[in-house]
C-alpha positions as protocol buffer text, in pm:
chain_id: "A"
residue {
  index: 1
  type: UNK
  ca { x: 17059 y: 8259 z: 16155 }
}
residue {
  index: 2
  type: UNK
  ca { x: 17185 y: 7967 z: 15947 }
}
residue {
  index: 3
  type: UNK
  ca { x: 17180 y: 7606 z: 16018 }
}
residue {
  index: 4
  type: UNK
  ca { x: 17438 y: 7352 z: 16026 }
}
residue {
  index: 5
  type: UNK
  ca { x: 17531 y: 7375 z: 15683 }
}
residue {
  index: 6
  type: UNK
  ca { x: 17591 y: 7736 z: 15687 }
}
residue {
  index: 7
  type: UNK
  ca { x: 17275 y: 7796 z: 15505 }
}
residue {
  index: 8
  type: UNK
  ca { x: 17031 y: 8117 z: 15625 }
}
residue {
  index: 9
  type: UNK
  ca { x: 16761 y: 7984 z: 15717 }
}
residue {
  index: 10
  type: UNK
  ca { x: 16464 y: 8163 z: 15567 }
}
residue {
  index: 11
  type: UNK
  ca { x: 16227 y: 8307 z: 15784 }
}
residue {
  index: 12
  type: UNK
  ca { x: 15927 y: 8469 z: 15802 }
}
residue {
  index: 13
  type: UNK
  ca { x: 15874 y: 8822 z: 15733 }
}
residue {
  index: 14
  type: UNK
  ca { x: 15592 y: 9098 z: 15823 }
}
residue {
  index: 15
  type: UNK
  ca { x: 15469 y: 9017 z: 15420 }
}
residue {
  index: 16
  type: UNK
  ca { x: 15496 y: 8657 z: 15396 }
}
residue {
  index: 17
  type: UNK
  ca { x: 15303 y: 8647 z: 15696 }
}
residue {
  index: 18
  type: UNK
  ca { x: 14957 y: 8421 z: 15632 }
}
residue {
  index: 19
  type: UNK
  ca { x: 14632 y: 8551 z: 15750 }
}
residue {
  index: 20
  type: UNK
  ca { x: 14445 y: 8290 z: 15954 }
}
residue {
  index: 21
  type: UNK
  ca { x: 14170 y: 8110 z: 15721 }
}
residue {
  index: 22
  type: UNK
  ca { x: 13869 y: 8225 z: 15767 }
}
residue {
  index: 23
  type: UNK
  ca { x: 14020 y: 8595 z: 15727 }
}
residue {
  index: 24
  type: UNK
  ca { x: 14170 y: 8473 z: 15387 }
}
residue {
  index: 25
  type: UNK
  ca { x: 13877 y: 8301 z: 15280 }
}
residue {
  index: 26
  type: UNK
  ca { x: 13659 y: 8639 z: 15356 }
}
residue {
  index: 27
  type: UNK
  ca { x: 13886 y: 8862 z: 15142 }
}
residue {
  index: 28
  type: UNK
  ca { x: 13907 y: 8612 z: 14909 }
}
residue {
  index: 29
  type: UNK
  ca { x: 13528 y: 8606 z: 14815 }
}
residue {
  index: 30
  type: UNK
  ca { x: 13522 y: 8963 z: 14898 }
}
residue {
  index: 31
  type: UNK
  ca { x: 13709 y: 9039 z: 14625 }
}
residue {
  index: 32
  type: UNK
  ca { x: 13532 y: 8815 z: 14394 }
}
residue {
  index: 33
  type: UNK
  ca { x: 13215 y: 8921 z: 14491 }
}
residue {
  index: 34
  type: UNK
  ca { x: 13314 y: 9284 z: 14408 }
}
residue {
  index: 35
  type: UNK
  ca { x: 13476 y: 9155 z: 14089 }
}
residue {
  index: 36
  type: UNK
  ca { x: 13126 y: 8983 z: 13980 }
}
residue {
  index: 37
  type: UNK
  ca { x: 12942 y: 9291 z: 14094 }
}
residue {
  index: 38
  type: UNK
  ca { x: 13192 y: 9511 z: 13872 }
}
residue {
  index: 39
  type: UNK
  ca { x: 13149 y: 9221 z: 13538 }
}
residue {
  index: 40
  type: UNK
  ca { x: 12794 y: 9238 z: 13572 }
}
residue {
  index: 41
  type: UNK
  ca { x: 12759 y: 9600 z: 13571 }
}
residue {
  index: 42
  type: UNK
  ca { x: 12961 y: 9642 z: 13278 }
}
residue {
  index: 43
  type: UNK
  ca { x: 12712 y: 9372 z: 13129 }
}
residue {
  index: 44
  type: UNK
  ca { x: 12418 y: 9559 z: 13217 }
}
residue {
  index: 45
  type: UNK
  ca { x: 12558 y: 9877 z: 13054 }
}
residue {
  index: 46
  type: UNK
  ca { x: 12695 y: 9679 z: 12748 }
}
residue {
  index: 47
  type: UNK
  ca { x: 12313 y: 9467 z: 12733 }
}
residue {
  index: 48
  type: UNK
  ca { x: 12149 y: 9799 z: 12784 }
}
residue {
  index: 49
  type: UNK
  ca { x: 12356 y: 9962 z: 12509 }
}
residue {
  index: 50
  type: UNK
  ca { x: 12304 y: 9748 z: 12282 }
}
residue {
  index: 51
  type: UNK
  ca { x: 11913 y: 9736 z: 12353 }
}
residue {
  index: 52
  type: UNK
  ca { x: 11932 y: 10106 z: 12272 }
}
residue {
  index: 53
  type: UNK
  ca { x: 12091 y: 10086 z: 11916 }
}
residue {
  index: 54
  type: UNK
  ca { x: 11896 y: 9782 z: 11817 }
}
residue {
  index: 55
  type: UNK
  ca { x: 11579 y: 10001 z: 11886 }
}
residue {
  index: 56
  type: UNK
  ca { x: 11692 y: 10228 z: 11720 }
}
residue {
  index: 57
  type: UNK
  ca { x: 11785 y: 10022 z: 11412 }
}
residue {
  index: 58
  type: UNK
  ca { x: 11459 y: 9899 z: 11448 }
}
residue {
  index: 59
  type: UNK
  ca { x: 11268 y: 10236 z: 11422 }
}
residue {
  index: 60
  type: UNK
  ca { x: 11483 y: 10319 z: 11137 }
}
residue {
  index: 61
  type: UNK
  ca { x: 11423 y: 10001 z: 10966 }
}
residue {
  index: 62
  type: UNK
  ca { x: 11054 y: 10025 z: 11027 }
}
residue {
  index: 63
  type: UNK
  ca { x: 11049 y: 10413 z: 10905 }
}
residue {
  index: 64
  type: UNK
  ca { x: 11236 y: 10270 z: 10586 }
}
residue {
  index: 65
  type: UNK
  ca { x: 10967 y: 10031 z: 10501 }
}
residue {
  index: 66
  type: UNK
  ca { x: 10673 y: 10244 z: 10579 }
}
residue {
  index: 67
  type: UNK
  ca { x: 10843 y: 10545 z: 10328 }
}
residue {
  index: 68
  type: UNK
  ca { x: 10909 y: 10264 z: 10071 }
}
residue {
  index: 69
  type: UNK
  ca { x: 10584 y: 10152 z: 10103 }
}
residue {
  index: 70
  type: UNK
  ca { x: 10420 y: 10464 z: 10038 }
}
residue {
  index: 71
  type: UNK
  ca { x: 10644 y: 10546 z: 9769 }
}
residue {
  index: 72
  type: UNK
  ca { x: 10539 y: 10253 z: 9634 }
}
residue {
  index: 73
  type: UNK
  ca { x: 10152 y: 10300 z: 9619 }
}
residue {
  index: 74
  type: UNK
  ca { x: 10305 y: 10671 z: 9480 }
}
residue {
  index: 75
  type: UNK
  ca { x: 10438 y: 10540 z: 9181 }
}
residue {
  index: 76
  type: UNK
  ca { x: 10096 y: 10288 z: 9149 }
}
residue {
  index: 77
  type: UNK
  ca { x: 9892 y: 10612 z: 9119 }
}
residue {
  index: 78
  type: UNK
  ca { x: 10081 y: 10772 z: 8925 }
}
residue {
  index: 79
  type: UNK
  ca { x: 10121 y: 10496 z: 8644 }
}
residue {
  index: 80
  type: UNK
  ca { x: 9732 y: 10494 z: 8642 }
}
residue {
  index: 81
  type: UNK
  ca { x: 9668 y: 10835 z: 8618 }
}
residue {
  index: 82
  type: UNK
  ca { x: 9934 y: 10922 z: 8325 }
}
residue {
  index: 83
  type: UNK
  ca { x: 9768 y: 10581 z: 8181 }
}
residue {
  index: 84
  type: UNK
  ca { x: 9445 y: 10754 z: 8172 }
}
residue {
  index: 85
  type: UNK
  ca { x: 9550 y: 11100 z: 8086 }
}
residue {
  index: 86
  type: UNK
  ca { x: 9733 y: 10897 z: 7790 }
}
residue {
  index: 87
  type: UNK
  ca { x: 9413 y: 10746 z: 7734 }
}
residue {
  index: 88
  type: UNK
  ca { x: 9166 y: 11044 z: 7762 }
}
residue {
  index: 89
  type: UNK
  ca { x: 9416 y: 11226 z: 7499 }
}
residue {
  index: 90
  type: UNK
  ca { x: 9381 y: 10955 z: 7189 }
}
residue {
  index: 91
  type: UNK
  ca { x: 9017 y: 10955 z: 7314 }
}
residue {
  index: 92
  type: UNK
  ca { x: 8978 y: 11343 z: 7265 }
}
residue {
  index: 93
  type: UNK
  ca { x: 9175 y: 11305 z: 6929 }
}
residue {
  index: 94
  type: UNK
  ca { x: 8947 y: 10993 z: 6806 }
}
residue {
  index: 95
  type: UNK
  ca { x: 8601 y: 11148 z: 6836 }
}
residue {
  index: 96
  type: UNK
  ca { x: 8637 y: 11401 z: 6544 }
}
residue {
  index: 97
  type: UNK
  ca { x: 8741 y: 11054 z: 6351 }
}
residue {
  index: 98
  type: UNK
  ca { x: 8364 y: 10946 z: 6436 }
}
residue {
  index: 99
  type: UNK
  ca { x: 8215 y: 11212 z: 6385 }
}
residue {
  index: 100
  type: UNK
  ca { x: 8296 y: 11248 z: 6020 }
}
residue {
  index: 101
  type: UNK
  ca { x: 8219 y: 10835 z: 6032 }
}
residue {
  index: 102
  type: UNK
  ca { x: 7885 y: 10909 z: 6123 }
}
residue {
  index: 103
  type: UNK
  ca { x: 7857 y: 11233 z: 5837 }
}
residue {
  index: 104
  type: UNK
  ca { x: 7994 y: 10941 z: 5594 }
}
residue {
  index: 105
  type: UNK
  ca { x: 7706 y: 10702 z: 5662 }
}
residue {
  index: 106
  type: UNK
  ca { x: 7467 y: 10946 z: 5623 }
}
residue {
  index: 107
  type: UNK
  ca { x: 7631 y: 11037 z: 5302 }
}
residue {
  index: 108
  type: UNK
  ca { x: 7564 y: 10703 z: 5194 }
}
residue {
  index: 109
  type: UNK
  ca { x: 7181 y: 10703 z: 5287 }
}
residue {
  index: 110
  type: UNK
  ca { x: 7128 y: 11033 z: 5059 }
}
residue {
  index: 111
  type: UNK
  ca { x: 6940 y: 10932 z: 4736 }
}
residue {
  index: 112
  type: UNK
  ca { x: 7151 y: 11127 z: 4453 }
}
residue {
  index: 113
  type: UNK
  ca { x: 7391 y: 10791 z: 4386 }
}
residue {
  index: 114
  type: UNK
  ca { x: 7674 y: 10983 z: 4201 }
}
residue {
  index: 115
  type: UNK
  ca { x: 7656 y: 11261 z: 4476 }
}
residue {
  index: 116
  type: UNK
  ca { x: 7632 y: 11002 z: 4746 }
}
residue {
  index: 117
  type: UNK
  ca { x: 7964 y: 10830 z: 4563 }
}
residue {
  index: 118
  type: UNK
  ca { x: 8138 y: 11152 z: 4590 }
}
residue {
  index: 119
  type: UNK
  ca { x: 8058 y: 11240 z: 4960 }
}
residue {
  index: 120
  type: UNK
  ca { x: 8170 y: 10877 z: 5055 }
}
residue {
  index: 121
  type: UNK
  ca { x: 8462 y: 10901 z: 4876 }
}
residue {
  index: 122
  type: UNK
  ca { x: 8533 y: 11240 z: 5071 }
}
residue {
  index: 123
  type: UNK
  ca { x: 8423 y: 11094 z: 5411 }
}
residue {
  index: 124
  type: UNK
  ca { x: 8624 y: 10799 z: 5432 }
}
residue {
  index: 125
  type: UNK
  ca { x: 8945 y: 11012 z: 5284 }
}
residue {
  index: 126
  type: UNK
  ca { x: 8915 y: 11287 z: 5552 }
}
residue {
  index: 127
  type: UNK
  ca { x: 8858 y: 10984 z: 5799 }
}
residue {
  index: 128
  type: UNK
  ca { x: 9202 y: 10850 z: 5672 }
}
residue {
  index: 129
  type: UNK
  ca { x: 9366 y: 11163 z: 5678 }
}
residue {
  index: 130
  type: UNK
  ca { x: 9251 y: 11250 z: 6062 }
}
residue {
  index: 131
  type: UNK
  ca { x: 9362 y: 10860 z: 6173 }
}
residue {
  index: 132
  type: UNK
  ca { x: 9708 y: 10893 z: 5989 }
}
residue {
  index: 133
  type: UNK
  ca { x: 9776 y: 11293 z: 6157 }
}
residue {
  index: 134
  type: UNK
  ca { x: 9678 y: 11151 z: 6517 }
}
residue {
  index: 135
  type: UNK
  ca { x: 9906 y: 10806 z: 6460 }
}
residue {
  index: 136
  type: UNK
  ca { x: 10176 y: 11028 z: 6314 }
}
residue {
  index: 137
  type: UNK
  ca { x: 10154 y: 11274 z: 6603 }
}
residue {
  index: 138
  type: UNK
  ca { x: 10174 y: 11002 z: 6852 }
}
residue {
  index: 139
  type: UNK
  ca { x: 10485 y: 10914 z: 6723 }
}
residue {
  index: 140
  type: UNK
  ca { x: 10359 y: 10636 z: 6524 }
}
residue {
  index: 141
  type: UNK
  ca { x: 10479 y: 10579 z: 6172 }
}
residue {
  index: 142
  type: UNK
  ca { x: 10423 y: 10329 z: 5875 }
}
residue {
  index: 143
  type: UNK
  ca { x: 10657 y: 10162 z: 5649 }
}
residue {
  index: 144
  type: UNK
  ca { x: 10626 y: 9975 z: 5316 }
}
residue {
  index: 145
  type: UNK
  ca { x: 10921 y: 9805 z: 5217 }
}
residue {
  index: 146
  type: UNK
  ca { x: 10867 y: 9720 z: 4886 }
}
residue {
  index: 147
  type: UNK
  ca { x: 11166 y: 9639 z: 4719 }
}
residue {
  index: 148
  type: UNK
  ca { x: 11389 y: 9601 z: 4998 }
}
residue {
  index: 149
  type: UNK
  ca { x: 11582 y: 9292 z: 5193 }
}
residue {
  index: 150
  type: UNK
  ca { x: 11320 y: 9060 z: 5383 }
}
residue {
  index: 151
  type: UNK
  ca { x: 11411 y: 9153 z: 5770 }
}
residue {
  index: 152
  type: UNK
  ca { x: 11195 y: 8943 z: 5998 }
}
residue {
  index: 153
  type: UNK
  ca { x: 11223 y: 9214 z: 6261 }
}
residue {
  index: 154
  type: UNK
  ca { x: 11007 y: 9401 z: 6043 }
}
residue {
  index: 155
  type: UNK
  ca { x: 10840 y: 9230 z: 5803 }
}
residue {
  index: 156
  type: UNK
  ca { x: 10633 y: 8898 z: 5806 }
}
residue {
  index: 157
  type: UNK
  ca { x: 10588 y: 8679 z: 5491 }
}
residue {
  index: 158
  type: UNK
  ca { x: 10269 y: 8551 z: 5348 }
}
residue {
  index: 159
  type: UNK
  ca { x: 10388 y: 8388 z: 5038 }
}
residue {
  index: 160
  type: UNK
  ca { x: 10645 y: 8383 z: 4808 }
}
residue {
  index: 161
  type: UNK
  ca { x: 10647 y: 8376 z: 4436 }
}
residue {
  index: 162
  type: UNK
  ca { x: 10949 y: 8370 z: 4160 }
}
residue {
  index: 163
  type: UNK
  ca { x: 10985 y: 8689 z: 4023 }
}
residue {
  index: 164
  type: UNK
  ca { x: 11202 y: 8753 z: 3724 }
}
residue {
  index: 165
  type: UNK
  ca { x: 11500 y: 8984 z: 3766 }
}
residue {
  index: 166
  type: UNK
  ca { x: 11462 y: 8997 z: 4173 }
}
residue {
  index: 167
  type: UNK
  ca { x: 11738 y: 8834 z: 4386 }
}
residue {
  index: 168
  type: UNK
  ca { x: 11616 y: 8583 z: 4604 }
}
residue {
  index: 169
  type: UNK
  ca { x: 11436 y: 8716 z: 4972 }
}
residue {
  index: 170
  type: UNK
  ca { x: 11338 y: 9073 z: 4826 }
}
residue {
  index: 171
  type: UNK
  ca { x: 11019 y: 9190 z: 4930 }
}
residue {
  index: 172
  type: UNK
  ca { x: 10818 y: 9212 z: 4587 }
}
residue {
  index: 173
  type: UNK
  ca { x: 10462 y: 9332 z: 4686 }
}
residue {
  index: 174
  type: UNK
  ca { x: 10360 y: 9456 z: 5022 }
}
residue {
  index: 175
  type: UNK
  ca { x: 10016 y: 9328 z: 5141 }
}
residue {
  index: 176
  type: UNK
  ca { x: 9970 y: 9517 z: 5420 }
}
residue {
  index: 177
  type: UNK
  ca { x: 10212 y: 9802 z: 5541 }
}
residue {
  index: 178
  type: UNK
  ca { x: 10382 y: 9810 z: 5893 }
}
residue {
  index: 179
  type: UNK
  ca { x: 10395 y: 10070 z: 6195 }
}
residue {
  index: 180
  type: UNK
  ca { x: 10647 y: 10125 z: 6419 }
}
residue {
  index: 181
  type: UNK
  ca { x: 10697 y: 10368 z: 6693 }
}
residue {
  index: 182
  type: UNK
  ca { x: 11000 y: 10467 z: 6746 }
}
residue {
  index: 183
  type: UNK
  ca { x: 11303 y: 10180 z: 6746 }
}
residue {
  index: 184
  type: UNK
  ca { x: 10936 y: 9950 z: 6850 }
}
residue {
  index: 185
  type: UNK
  ca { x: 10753 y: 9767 z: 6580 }
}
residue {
  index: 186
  type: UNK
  ca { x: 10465 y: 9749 z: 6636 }
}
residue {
  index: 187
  type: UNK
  ca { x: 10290 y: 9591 z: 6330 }
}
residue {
  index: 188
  type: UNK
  ca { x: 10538 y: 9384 z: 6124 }
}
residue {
  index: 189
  type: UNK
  ca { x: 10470 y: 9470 z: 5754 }
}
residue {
  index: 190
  type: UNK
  ca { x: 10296 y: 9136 z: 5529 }
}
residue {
  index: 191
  type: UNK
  ca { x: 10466 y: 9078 z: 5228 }
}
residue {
  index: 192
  type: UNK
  ca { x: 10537 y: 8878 z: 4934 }
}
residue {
  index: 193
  type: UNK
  ca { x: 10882 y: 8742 z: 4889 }
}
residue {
  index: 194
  type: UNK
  ca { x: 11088 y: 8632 z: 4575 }
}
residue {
  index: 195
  type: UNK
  ca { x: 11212 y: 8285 z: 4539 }
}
């Protein structure tokens, strides 16, 4: 039909058709209610998800520090007991040094003063000798560096003197000689230095 302008009019049709209000207003929160019910669903599966793999990370987080933990006290045994088996081994190897100690002193108690002199002088050697074969199977060795460059990574001066003839910071006499094991010094070496 069209009006007086010659304009359709517009009317209604089957779609366009509105549903009274209270039917609209039914479906309406029908739909969001079913909507809400749908979101929180999803939530529950998505909160119970993630429940699952944070226990999980939990567990493995807790298995990880228990197994460190006992590694842990592993490695604290077994530092002690190679300390002691280190231990019980320069032990073992020091005994025969006082033993002949002992055989020495009674070598000085004997009567006969030249023999005593002798068996003294043989004690205290084959004492020596046993401490410098269990420092030099250790690993340990000695240095005297008479003669050579002062280095105060390895040597430590106790005096200095002028010494004809010797440049300036050579070692000249060695008080008391030095041990190191391996690259590790262990006693620096007291010496006399020229000036």
């Amino acid at each position: 039909m069209k009006d007086d302008l010659g304009k359709e009019e517009d009317r209604p049709t089957d779609d366009d058709q509105e549903l009274p209000p209270d039917e609209a207003t039914e479906e309406v929160a029908e739909s969001e209610t079913e909507a809400a019910v749908e979101v929180e669903e999803d939530l529950d599966k998505m909160l119970g998800d993630t429940r699952r793999q944070r226990d999980e990370y939990l567990e493995l987080a807790q298995r990880t520090k228990a197994d460190f933990e006992n590694y842990r006290k592993r490695m604290v045994q077994d530092v002690a007991s190679a300390s002691d088996r280190g231990k019980k081994e320069i032990i073992g190897q020091l005994l025969p040094v006082l033993d002949n100690l002992e055989r020495a002193q009674e070598a000085a108690r004997s009567h006969d003063q030249e023999s005593q002199d002798d068996q003294i002088s043989d004690g205290v050697r084959l004492v020596q000798d046993e401490l410098g074969g269990i420092v030099k199977r250790a690993g340990v060795e000695s240095f005297e560096p008479d003669g050579e460059q002062f280095d105060p990574n390895l040597h430590e001066a106790v005096m200095t003197k002028s010494e004809e003839g010797v440049d300036t910071g050579t070692v000249v006499e060695v008080v008391q000689k030095g041990y190191r094991y391996h690259d590790h010094v262990i006693r620096h070496a007291k010496v006399v230095v020229a000036e």
